[in-house]
C-alpha positions in Angstrom: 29.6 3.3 -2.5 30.2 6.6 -0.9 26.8 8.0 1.2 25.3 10.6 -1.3 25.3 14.3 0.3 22.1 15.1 2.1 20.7 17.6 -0.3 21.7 15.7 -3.4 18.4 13.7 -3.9 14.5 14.6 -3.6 13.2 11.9 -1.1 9.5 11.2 -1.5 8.4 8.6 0.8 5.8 6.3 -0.7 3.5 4.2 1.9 3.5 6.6 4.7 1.0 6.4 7.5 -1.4 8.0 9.3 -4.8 7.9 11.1 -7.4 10.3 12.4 -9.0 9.7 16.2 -12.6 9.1 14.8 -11.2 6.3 12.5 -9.4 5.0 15.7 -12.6 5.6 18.0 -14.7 3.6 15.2 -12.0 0.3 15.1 -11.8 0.7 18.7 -15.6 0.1 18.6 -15.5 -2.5 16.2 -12.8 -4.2 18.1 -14.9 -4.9 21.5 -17.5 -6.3 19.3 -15.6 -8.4 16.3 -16.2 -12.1 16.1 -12.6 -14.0 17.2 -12.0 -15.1 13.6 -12.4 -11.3 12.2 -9.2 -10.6 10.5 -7.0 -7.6 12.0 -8.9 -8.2 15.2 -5.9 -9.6 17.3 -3.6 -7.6 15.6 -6.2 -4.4 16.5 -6.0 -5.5 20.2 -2.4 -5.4 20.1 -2.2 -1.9 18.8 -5.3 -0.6 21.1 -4.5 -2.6 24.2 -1.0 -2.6 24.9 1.1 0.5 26.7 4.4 -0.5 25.3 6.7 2.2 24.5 6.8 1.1 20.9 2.7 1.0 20.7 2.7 4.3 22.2 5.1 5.9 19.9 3.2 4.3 16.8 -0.3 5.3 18.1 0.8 9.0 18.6 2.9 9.2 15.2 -0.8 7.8 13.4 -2.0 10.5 14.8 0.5 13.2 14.2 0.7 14.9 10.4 2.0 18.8 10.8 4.2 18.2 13.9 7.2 15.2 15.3 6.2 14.0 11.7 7.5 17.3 9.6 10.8 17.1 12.3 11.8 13.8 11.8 11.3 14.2 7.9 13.6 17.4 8.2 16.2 15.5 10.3 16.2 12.9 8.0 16.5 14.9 4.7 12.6 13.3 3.6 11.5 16.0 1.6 7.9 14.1 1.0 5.8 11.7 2.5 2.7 9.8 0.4 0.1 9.9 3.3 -2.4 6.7 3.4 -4.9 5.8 5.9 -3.2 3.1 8.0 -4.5 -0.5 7.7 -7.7 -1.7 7.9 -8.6 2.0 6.6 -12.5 1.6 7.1 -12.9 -1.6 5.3 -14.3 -3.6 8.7 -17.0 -1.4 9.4 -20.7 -1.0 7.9 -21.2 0.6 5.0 -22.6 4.0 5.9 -20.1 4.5 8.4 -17.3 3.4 6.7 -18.2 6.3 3.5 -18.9 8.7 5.5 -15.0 8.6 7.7 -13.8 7.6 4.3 -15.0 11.2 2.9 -13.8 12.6 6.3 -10.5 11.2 6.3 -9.9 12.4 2.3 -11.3 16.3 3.0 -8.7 16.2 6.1 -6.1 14.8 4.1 -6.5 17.8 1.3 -6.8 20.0 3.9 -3.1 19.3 5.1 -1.6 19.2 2.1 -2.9 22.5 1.1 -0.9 23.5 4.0 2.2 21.7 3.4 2.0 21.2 -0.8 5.7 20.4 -0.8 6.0 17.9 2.4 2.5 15.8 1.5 0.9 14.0 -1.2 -2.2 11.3 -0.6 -3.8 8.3 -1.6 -7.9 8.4 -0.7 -9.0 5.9 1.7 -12.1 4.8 0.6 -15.4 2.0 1.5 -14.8 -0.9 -1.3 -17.9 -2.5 1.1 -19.7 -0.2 -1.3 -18.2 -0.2 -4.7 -20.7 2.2 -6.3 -20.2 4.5 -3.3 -16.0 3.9 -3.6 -15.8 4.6 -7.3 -18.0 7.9 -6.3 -15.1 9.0 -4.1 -12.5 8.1 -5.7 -13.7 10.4 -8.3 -14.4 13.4 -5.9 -10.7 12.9 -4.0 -8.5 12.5 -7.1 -10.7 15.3 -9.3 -12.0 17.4 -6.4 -9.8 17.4 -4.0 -6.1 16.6 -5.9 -5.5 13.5 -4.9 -2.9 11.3 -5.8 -4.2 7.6 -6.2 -6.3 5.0 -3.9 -5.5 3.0 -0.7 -7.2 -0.5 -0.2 -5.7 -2.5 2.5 -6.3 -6.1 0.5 -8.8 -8.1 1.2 -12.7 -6.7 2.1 -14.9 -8.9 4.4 -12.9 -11.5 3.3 -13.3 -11.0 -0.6 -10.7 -10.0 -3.0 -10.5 -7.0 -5.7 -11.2 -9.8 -8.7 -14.8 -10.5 -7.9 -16.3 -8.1 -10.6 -18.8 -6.7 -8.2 -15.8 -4.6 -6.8 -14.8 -3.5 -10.9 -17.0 0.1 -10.7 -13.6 1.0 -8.5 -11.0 -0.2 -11.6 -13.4 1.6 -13.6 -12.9 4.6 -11.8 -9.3 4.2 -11.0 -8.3 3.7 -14.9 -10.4 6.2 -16.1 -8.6 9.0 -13.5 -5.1 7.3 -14.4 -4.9 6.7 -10.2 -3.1 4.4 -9.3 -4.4 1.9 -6.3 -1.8 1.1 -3.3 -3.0 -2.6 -2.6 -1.8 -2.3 1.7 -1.2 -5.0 3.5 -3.7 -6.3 6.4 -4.0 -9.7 8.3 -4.6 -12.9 6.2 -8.6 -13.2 5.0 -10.4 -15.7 7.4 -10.7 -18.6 5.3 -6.8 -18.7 5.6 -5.6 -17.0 8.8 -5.8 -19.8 11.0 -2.4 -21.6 10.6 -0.7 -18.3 10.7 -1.9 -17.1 13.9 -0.2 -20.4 16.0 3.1 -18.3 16.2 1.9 -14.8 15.7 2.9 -15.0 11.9 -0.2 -13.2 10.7 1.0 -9.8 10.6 4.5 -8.4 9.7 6.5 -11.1 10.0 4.7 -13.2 7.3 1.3 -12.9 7.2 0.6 -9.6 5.7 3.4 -10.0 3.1 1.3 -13.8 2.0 -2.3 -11.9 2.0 -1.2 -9.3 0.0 0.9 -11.2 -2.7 -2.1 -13.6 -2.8 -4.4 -10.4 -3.5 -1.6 -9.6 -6.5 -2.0 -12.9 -8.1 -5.3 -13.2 -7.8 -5.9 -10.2 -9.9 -3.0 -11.1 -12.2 -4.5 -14.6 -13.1 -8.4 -13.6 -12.8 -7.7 -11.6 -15.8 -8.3 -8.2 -14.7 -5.7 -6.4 -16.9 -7.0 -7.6 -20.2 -10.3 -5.7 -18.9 -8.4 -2.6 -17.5 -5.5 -3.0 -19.4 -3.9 0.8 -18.2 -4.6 0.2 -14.6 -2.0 1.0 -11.9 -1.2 -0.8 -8.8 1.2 -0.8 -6.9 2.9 -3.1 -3.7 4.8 -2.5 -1.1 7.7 -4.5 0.9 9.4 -4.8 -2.9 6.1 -6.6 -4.2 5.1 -8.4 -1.8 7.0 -11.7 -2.6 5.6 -11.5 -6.6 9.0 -10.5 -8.1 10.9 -13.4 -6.8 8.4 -16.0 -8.2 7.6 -14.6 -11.4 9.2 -17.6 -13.4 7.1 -20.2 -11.5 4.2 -18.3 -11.8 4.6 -18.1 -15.7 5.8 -22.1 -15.8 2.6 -22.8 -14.1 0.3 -21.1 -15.3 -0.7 -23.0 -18.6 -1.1 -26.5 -16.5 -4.6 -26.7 -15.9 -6.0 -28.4 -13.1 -8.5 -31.2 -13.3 -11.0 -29.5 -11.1 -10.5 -25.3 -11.4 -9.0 -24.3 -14.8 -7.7 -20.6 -14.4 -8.9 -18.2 -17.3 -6.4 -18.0 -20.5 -4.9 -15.1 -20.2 -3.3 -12.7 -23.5 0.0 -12.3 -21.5 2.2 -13.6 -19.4 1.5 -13.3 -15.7 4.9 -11.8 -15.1 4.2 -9.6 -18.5 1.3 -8.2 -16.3 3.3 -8.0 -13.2 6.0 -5.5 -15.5 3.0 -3.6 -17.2 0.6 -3.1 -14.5 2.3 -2.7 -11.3 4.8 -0.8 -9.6 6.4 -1.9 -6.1 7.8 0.4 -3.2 10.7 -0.9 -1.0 8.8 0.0 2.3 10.1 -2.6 5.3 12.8 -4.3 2.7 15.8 -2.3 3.4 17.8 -5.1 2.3 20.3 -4.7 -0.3 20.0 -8.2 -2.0 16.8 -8.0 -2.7 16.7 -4.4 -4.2 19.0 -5.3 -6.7 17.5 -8.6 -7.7 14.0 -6.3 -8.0 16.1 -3.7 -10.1 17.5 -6.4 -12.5 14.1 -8.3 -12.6 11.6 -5.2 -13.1 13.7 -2.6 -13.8 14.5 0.3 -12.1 11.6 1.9 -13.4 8.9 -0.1 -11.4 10.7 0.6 -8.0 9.4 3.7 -5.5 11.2 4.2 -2.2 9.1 4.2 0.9 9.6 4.0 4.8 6.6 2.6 6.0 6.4 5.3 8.9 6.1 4.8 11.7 6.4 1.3 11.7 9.7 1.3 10.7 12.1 3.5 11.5 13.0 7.2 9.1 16.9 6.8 9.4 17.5 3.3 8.7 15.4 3.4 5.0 16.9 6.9 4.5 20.5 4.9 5.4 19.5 2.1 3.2 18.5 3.8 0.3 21.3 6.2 0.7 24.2 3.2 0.8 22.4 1.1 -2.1 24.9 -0.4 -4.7 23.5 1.0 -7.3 23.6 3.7 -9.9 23.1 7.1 -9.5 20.7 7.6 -12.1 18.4 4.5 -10.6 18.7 6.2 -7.6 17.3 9.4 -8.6 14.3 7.3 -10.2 13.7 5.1 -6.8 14.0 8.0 -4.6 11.5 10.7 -6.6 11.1 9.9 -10.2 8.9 7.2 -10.3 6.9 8.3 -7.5 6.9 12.0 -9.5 5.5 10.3 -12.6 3.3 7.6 -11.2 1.2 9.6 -8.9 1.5 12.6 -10.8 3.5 14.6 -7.9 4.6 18.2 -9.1 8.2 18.1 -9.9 
């Protein structure tokens, strides 16, 4: 297919990232005193520790919002970027600290975007540490401030989202009609181990396996027949769900002899279609878009870059060059992203 013209499509870039330096000074902190089995410490480390070029440029573009950011968007033809508090957000420190650089972080955010309403929208980092604190913010960012859905980075101190003492934040969430971006981290401790042998426990494997697990989890805990019009959405085109939705819905009714799952009043893939949308951040892969397109509909998909851990020009390229139509274009590079987190049109 012929590369579209560059003005020819609204780009609104869905799991874009960003940090400010007292939520780097706090992980930093956290970092020199974590336990070795802490998940996200090694990969922490990494990011902190090293002076490679590419570390560098990440840990600067983090940082940067208004400046390199706004000129590699314009260069590119991005006409939005989704801002999200990079991974782990504030969800490995103590409770106290992490609300109050959660409440920081969101009245920054709002702050920018009031300066740039076109170029920026946001999801509110929040503490899910403190679920009655969480649901408190997420109420004050998305009414007070404007924003534009959640950010939790998967697992918290090594518990998932299903546990009902984490359900004041569905609550919330579904009651605002904001959606939650469920962001990848490192695998939970009780199954990081045989991932970290060959460094497979971040991008390469590890985040995509946490945060699919997180998916299911929800999916077969039955969380959507309590929150039946909650929103959330995955990245890397779901995460790995799409591609085993049959199995998942084959094996679902076989019950084990020790740990039967709750009956559910759908599907698991019938939840997948209803209750989640997925971004294509870190896929720019042809194949697999189309197989997510026929599967979920172009509907369900956003477009995303994952800035600045991938590169702007090659998901601009990718999304660009993708075989498919011009309409499901349109709603993968803006529409869906327009209508699910309510960005002015």
């Amino acid at each position: 297919m012929t590369q579209p013209e560059r003005g020819s499509y609204r780009r609104i870039a869905t799991e874009e990232a960003f940090s400010v330096p007292e939520v780097f000074a706090a992980l930093q902190d956290w970092v020199a005193t974590a336990e070795p089995d802490e998940p996200d410490r090694d990969f922490l480390s990494f990011l902190f520790g090293q002076d490679l070029p590419g570390l560098q440029r990440v840990r600067r573009q983090l940082l940067d919002l208004e400046d390199e950011r706004l000129k590699i968007m314009d260069d590119n033809g991005v006409d939005m970027h989704l801002l999200s508090l990079t991974a782990p957000g504030v969800q490995t420190l103590p409770d106290d600290r992490a609300c109050a650089l959660a409440a920081h972080v969101n009245d920054g955010l709002a702050a920018v975007i009031g300066r740039h309403p076109d170029r920026f929208a946001g999801l509110a980092a929040i503490a899910p540490q403190a679920p009655a604190a969480a649901a408190a913010e997420i109420d004050r960012a998305v009414r007070g401030l404007g924003l534009n859905g959640i950010v939790i980075n998967s697992h918290t101190r090594n518990e998932y989202l299903d546990d009902e003492k984490f359900w004041p934040i569905f609550e919330a969430a579904e009651g605002l009609g904001a959606p939650i971006y469920i962001h990848p981290r490192s695998p939970s401790a009780q199954m990081a181990q045989p991932y970290k042998r060959f460094g497979l426990e971040t991008g390469i494997y590890g985040f995509q396996a946490e945060t699919g697990l997180h998916g299911i989890r929800l999916i077969c805990s039955g969380v959507f027949d309590r929150f039946p019009d909650l929103r959330i959405v995955l990245g890397h085109l779901g995460e790995g769900i799409p591609f085993w939705l049959w199995r998942v819905d084959y094996m679902h009714p076989v019950r084990s002899s020790h740990n039967s799952r709750p009956k559910l009043e759908l599907k698991p893939s019938e939840y997948f279609k209803r209750n989640f949308t997925i971004t294509t951040s870190g896929m720019n892969w042809h194949p697999a878009l189309a197989f997510c397109v026929e599967v979920l509909g172009a509907d369900s998909v956003m477009w995303a870059i994952d800035y600045p851990y991938q590169l702007t020009e090659g998901a601009v390229e990718f999304m660009n060059e993708a075989p498919i139509s011009d309409a499901d274009k349109h709603k993968i590079f803006h529409g869906n992203a327009e209508r699910v987190f309510r960005i002015a049109t």
